[in-house]
GUPA-977553 format. One record per residue (C-alpha): z, y, x. Coordinates in Angstrom, 2 decimals, always signed. Layout:
BEGIN
Z  Y  X;
...
This chain:
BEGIN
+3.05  -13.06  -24.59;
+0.59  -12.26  -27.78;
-2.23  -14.75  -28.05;
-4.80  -12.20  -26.56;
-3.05  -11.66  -23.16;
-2.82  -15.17  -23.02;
-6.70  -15.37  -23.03;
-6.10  -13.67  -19.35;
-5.09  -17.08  -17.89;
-8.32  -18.74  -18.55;
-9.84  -18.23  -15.55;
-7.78  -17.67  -11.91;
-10.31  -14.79  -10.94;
-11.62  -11.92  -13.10;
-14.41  -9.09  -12.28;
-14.13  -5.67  -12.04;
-16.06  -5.16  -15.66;
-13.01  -7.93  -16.72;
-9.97  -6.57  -15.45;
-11.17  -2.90  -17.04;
-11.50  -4.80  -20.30;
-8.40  -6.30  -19.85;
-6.48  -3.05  -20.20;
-7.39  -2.73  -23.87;
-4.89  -5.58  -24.61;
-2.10  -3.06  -23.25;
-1.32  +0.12  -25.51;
+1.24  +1.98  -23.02;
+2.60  +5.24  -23.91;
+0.66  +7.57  -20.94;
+1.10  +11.34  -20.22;
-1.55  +12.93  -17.93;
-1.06  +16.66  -17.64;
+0.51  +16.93  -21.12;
-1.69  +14.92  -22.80;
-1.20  +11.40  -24.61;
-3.32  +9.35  -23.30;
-4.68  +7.27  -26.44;
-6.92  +4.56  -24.34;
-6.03  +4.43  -20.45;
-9.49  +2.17  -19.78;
-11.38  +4.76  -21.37;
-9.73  +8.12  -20.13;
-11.48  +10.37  -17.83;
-8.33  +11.42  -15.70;
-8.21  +7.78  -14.43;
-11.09  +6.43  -13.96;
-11.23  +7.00  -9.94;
-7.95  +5.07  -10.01;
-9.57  +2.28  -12.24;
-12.62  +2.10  -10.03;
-10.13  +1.48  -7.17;
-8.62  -1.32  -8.59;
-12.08  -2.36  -10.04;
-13.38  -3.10  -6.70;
-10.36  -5.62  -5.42;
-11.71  -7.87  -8.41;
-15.09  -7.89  -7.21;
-14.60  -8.24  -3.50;
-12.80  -11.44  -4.01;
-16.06  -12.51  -6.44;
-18.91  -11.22  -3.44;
-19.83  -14.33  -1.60;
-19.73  -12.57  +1.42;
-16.15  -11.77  +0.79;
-14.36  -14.28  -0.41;
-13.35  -16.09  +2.11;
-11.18  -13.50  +3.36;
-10.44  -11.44  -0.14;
-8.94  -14.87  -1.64;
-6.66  -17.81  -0.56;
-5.62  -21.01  -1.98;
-1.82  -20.58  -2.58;
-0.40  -24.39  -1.24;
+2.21  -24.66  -4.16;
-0.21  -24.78  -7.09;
-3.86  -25.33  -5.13;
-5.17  -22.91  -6.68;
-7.58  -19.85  -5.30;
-6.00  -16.59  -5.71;
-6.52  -12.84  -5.16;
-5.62  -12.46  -1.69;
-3.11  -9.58  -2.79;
-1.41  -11.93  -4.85;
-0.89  -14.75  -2.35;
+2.16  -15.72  -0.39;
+1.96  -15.73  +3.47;
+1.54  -19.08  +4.88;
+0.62  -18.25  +8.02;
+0.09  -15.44  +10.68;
-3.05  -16.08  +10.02;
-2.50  -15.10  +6.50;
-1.09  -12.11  +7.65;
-4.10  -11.27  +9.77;
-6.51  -12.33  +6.78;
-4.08  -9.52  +4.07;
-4.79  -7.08  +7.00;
-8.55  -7.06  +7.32;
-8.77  -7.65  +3.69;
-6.62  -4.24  +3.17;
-8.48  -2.45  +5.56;
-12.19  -3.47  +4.07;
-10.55  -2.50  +0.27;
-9.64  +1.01  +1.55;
-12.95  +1.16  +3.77;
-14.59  +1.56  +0.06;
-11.91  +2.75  -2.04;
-9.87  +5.25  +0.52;
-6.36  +3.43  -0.88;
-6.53  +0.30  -2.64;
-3.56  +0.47  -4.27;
-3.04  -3.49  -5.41;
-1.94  -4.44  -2.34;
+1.95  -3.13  -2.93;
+1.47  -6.18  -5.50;
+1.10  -8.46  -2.46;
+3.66  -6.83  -0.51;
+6.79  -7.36  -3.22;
+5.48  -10.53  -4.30;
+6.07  -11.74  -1.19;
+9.29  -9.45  -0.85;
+10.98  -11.36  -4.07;
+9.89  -14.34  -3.21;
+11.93  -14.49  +0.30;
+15.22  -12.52  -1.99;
+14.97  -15.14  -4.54;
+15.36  -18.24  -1.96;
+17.78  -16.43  +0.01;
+20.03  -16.27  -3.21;
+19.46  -19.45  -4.01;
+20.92  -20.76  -0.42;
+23.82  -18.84  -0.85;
+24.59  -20.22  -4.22;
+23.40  -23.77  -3.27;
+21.30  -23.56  -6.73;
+17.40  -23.44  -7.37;
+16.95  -21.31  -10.45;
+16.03  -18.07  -8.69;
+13.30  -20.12  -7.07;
+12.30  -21.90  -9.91;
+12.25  -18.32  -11.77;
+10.05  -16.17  -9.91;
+7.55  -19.43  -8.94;
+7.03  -19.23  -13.26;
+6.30  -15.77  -13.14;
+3.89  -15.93  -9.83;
+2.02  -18.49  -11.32;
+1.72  -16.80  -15.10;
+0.62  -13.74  -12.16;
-1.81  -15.51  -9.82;
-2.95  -17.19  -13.00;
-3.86  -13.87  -15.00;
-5.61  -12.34  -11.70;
-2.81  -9.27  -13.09;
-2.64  -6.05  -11.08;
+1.16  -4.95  -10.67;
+2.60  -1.44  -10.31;
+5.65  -1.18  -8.23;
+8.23  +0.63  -9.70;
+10.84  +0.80  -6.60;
+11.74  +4.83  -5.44;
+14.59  +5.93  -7.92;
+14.38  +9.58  -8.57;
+18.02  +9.32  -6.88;
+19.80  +12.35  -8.35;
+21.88  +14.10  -5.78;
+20.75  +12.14  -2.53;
+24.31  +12.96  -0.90;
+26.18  +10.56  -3.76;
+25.40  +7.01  -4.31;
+24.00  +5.20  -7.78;
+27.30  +4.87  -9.22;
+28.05  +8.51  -8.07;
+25.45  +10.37  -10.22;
+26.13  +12.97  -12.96;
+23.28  +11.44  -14.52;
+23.14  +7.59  -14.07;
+19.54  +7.60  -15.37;
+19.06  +9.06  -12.43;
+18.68  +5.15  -10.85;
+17.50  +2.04  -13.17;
+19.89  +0.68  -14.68;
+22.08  -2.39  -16.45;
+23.48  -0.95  -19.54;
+23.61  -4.56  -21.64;
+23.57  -8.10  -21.22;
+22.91  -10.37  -23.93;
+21.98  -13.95  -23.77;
+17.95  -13.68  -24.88;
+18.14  -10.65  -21.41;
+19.18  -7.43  -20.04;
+18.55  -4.01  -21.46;
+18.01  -1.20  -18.48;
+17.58  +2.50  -18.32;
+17.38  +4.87  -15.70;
+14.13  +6.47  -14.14;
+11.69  +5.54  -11.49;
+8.95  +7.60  -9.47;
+6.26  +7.94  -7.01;
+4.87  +4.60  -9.21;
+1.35  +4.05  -7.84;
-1.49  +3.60  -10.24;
+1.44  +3.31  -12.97;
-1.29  +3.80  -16.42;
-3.69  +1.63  -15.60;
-1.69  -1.70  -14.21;
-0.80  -5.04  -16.60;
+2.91  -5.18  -15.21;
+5.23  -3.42  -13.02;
+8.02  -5.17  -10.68;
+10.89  -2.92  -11.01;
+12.93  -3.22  -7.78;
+15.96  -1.58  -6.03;
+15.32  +1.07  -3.94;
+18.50  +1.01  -1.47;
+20.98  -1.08  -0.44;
+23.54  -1.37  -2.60;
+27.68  -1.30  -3.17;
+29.71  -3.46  -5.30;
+30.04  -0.31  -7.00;
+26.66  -0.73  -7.65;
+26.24  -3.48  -9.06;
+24.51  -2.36  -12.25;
+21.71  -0.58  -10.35;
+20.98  -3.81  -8.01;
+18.16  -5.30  -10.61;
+14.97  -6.81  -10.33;
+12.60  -7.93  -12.80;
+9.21  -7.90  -14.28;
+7.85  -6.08  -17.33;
+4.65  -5.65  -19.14;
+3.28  -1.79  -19.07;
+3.38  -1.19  -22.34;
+7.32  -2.46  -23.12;
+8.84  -0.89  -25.58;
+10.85  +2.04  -24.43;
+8.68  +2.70  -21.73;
+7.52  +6.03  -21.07;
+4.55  +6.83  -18.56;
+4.04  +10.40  -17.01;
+1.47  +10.74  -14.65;
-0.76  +12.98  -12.61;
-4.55  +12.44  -13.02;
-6.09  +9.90  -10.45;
-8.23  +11.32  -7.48;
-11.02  +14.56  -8.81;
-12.35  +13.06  -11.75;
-13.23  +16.66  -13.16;
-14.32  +18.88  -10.06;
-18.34  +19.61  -9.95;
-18.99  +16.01  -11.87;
-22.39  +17.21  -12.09;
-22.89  +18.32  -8.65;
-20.59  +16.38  -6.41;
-17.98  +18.70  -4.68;
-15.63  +15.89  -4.58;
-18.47  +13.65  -3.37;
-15.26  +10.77  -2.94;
-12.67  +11.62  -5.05;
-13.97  +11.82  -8.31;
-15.05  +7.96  -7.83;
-12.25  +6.74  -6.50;
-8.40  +8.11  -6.22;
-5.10  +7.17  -7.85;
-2.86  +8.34  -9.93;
+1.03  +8.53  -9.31;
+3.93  +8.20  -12.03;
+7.26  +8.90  -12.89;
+8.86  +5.87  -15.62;
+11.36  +6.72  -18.07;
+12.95  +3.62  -19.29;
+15.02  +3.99  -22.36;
+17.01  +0.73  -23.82;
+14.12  -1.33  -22.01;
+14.62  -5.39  -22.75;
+13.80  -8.00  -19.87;
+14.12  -11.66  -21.25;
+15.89  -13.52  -18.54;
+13.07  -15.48  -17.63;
+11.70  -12.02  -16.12;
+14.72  -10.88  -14.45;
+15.27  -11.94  -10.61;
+18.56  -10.65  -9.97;
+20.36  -8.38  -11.71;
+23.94  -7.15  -10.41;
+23.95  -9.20  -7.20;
+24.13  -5.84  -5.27;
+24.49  -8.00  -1.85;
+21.11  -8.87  -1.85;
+19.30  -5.19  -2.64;
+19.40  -4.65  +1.06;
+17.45  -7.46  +1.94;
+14.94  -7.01  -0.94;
+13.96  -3.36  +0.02;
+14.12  -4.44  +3.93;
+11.47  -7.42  +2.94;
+9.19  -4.87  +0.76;
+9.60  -2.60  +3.46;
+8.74  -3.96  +6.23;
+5.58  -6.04  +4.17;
+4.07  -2.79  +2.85;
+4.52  -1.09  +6.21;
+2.31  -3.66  +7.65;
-0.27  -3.44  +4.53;
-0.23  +0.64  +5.20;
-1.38  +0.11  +8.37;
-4.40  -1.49  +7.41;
-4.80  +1.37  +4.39;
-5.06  +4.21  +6.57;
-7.07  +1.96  +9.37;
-9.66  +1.69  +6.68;
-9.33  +5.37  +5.91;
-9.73  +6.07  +9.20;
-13.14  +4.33  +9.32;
-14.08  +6.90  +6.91;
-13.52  +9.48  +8.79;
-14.54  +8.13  +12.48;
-17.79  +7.54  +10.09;
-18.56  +11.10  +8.63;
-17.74  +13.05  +12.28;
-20.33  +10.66  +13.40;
-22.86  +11.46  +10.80;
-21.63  +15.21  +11.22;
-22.34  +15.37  +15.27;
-25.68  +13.99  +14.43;
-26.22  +16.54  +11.54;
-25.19  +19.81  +13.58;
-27.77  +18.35  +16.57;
-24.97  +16.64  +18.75;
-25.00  +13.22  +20.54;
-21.58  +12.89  +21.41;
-22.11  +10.19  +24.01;
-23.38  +13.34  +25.85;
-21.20  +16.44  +25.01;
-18.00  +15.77  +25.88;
-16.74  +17.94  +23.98;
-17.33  +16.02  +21.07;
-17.51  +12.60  +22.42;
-13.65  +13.39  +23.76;
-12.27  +13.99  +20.43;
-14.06  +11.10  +18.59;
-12.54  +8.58  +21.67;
-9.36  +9.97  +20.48;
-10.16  +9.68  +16.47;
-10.88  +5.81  +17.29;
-7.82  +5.50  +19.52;
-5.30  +6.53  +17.26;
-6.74  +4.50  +14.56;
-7.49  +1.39  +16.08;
-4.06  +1.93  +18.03;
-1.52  +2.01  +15.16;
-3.90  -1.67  +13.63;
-3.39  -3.03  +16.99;
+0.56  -2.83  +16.02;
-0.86  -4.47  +12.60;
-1.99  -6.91  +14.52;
+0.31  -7.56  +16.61;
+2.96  -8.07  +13.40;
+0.89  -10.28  +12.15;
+0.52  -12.41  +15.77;
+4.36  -12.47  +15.78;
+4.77  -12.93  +12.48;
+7.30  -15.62  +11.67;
+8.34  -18.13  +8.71;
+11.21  -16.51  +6.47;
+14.49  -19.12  +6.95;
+14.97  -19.46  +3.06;
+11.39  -19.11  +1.52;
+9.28  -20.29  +4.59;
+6.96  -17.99  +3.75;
+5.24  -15.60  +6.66;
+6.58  -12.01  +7.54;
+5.45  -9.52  +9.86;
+7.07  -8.81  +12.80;
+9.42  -5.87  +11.73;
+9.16  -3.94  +15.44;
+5.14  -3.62  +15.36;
+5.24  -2.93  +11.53;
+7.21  -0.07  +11.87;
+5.90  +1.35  +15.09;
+2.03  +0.65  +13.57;
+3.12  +2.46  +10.42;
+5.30  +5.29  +12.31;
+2.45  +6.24  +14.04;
+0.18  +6.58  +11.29;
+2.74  +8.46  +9.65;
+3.01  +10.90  +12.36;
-0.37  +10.76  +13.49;
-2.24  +11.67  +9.99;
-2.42  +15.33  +10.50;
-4.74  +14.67  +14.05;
-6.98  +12.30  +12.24;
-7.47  +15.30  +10.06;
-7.58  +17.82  +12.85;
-9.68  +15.71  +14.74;
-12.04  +15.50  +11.81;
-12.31  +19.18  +11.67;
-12.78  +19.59  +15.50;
-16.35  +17.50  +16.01;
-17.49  +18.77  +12.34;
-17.17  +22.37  +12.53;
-16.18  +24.96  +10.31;
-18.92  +24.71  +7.58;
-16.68  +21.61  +5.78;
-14.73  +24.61  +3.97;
-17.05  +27.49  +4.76;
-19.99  +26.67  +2.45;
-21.05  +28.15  -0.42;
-19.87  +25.96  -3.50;
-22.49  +23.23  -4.48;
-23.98  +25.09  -7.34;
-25.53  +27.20  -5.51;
-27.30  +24.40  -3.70;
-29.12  +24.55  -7.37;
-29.37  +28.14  -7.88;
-33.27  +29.18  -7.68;
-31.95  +32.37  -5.80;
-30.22  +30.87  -3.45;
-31.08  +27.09  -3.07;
-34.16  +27.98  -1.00;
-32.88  +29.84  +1.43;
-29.75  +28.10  +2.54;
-31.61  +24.68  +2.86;
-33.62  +26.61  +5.30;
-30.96  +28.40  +7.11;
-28.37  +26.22  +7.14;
-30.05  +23.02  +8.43;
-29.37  +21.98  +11.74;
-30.76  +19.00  +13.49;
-34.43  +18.86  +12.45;
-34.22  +15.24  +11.68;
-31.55  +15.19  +9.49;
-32.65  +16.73  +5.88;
-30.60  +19.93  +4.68;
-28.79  +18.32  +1.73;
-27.83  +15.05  +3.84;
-26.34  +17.69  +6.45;
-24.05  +19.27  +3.39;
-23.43  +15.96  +1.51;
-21.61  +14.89  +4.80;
-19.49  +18.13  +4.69;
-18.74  +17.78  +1.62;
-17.35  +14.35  +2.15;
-15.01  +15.37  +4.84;
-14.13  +18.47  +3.08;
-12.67  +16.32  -0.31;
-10.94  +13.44  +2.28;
-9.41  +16.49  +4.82;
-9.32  +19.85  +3.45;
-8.88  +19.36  -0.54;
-6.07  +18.72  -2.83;
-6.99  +15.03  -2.10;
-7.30  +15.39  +1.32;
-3.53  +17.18  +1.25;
-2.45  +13.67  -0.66;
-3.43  +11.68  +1.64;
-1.41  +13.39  +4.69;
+1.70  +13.11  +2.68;
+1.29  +9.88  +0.95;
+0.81  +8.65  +4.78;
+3.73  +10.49  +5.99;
+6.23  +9.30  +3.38;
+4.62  +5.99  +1.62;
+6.58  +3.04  +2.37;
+9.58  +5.43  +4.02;
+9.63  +8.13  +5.58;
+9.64  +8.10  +9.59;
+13.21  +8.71  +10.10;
+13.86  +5.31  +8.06;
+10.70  +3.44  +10.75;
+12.90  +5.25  +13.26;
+16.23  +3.32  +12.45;
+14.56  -0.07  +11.45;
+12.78  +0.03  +15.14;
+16.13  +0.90  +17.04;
+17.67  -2.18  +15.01;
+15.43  -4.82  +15.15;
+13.91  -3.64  +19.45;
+15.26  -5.93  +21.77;
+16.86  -3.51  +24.06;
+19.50  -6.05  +25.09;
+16.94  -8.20  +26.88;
+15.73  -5.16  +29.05;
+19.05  -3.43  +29.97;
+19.66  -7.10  +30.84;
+16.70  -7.07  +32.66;
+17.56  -4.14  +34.86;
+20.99  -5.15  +35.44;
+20.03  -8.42  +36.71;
+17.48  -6.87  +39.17;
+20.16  -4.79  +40.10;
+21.89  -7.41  +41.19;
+24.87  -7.11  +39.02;
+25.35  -10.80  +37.99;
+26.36  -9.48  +34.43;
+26.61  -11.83  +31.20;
+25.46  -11.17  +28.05;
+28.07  -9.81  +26.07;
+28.04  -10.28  +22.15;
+30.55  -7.06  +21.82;
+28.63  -4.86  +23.78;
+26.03  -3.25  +21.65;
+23.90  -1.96  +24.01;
+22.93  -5.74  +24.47;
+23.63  -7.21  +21.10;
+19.83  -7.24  +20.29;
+17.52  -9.81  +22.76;
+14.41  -11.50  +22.68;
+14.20  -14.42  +25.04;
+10.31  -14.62  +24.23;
+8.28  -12.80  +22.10;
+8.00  -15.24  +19.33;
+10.54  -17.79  +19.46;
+13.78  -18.32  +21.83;
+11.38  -20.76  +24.15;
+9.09  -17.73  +24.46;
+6.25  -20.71  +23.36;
+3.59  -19.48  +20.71;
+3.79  -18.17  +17.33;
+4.67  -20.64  +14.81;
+1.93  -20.46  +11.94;
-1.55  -21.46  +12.21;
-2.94  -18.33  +13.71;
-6.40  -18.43  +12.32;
-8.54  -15.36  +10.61;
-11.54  -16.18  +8.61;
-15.01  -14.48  +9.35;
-15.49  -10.95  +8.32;
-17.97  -10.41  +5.82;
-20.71  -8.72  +7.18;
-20.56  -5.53  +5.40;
-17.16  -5.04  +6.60;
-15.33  -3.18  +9.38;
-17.32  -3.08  +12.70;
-15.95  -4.58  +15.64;
């Protein structure tokens, strides 16, 4: 580390203005739409992605907030962002869950939670190989490099989805082997990889990236099950992104009221002959463990998504609100509108309910110790947001009418031939001022009806899997044993559970534990900050 990166770990929590400084020690080689990007913290094509990021640093510095945007990490006693922290507790998953949902309340995604989520993920993998080895240098390891983390406040891109070649063949199967990340040297100072990752959120303007497997792996395989840690700008590194939210559409007169203030930008990595010292790598070739590494992520950014699009869906139960009122509505007495704002609210509180629960039911890890959500909510809460996006959306539409996409464009709202007269035709509700009426339209239009808007649906639908893979992690982890047992016993059939029958392999005695007592963890959430999420 050069001697003005180390000047990061002075302090355990940095600002907003700070962590934007911050990325002038970095000099990463960035594409955005063709263009080499010579200063990411000064480029205009990211700054909605840098204001995201901007305002996890502050929340955990607003009085109000910090309480539930940091937590004091019991190995080291030190306060830390909360997306940098390692579950304790239930509680602590409750307290990542509101603290998600708040981020995205401001910022539509917040992006620095995936940190959280494979933090937490390689922390679990690196004590499970250390039990099966009977050693404690995996620990050791990765408790270095959380520290040197937690201690630089660092934001950390996740560099997991391989771009996976032919999707019918497996890594070692490719034509191309760069096709997956890579082993191709070992030396004793590290490894070298190659190989290609994408779908990297908020890639350009992060301090490090946790590369990661991306499936379960074969012996086969071996060279493709790695995980490690590099700075952004490593040598051989090659960053080609897409521009981050609307930075450029009607600046001057706010089309993409949202978007151009906040959005984020997506990546595909090239890694050419990359080094990884050893004290950075976490495993590399110990293909038996990829499974559980990517199950762990999984499952913990399934439960963060849920509070993402919770917060998201804020937004939006929000703006139909201020729409109804804008177009002359009370919906508490046409129900007509009232019916499909209930039904906004329900899906959205519904799939954080599941959050929730996860968290609730949450349980210590058997190797780390460390909290994980229950895997059954996690992946229902996050299938049905998945699934449920495009009604959100359509829902949206329903109580705000067709002038979201219908209006003139917002220069005319400024044209002396025209200005006049729409502000006096096109205002509805007498108390509710012309432009406040369109400014609300507008909103909804750039988060449901806009290239962002379009992002959103399918970054819900396919971030952290796609539903067919919530699908098969439900049917494995349900307890379906315990209710065919159920039914059989009420039937009267006096039958035994039966290890070799699979239909009752999987049981759950009680909820949380085999007693069927109360979750272990100290189930505790701190206050919410009063300018958060309403109850």
């Amino acid at each position: 580390m050069t001697r003005d990166r180390m000047l990061l770990t002075s302090g355990r929590l940095i600002s907003g203005a700070g962590y934007r400084e911050s990325l002038r020690r970095y000099t990463p080689k960035v594409y955005v739409d063709g263009e080499l990007i010579a200063s990411v913290a000064d480029a205009p094509t990211l700054q909605p992605g840098i204001n995201a990021l901007a305002v996890s640093y502050d929340f955990a510095l607003d009085s109000d907030k910090t309480p539930l945007m940091t937590a004091v990490q019991t190995s080291s006693g030190a306060t830390v962002n909360r997306m940098l922290h390692i579950n304790e507790s239930a509680g602590d998953l409750l307290n990542k869950l509101e603290a998600v949902r708040i981020l995205c309340q401001e910022t539509g995604c917040a992006q620095r939670y995936l940190a959280h989520d494979a933090l937490n993920a390689i922390h679990q993998v690196s004590a499970r190989i250390d039990d099966a080895r009977g050693s404690s240098e995996h620990r050791a390891r990765f408790a270095a490099y959380l520290e040197e983390v937690q201690a630089s406040d660092w934001s950390l891109g996740i560099a997991m989805t391989d771009a996976k070649g032919d999707r019918s063949k497996r890594p070692h199967q490719q034509a191309n082997p760069d096709t997956y990340v890579h082993i191709v040297e070992r030396n004793p100072r590290g490894i070298v990889i190659s190989g290609t990752k994408a779908i990297v959120t908020g890639a350009p303007y992060m301090h490090e990236f946790l590369v990661m497997p991306s499936r379960n792996m074969g012996p086969a395989d071996a060279d493709f099950a790695v995980c490690c840690a590099l700075p952004v700008d490593a040598p051989g590194l090659t960053i080609i992104a897409r521009p981050a939210g609307r930075p450029g559409d009607k600046l001057e007169h706010g089309a993409a009221l949202f978007s151009r203030r906040y959005g984020q930008s997506t990546a595909v990595l090239v890694f050419d002959r990359v080094f990884v010292p050893w004290e950075r790598v976490f495993f590399a070739g110990e293909w038996e463990h990829s499974g559980s590494l990517t199950y762990h992520y999984a499952t913990h950014h399934r439960h963060s998504c849920i509070a993402a699009r919770a917060g998201f869906g804020d937004l939006l139960i929000g703006a139909g609100a201020l729409m109804c009122e804008a177009n002359g509505f009370d919906p508490g007495r046409k129900a007509s509108l009232r019916e499909p704002m209930v039904e906004l609210i329900k899906i959205t509180e519904g799939f954080f309910a599941c959050g929730v629960a996860a968290s609730v039911y949450g349980t210590p890890d058997p190797y780390s110790g460390s909290f994980m959500p229950e895997a059954v909510f996690a992946n229902i809460g996050k299938l049905l947001l998945a699934t449920q996006i495009y009604d959100m959306h359509r829902l949206a539409h329903e109580v705000s009418g067709g002038l979201i996409v219908a209006l003139p464009g917002p220069d005319e709202d400024h044209n002396p031939a025209t200005g006049a007269t729409l502000a006096e035709v096109l205002r509805a509700n007498p108390d509710v001022p012309y432009d406040k009426r369109i400014e609300v339209a507008r909103f909804i239009e750039d988060l449901t009806a806009s290239y962002q808007g379009g992002w959103y649906s399918v970054i819900s639908l396919h971030g952290g899997g796609s539903p067919a893979a919530m699908k098969q992690e439900i049917w494995r982890h349900y307890p379906l044993g315990s209710k065919v047992e159920l039914v059989e016993s009420l039937l009267d059939r006096g039958v035994l559970h039966d290890e070799s029958r699979a239909i009752t392999r999987n049981r759950q005695p009680g909820r949380c534990c085999d007693a069927g007592c109360s979750p272990p963890g100290q189930t505790i959430m701190v206050p919410l900050p009063r300018s958060g999420k309403l109850s």
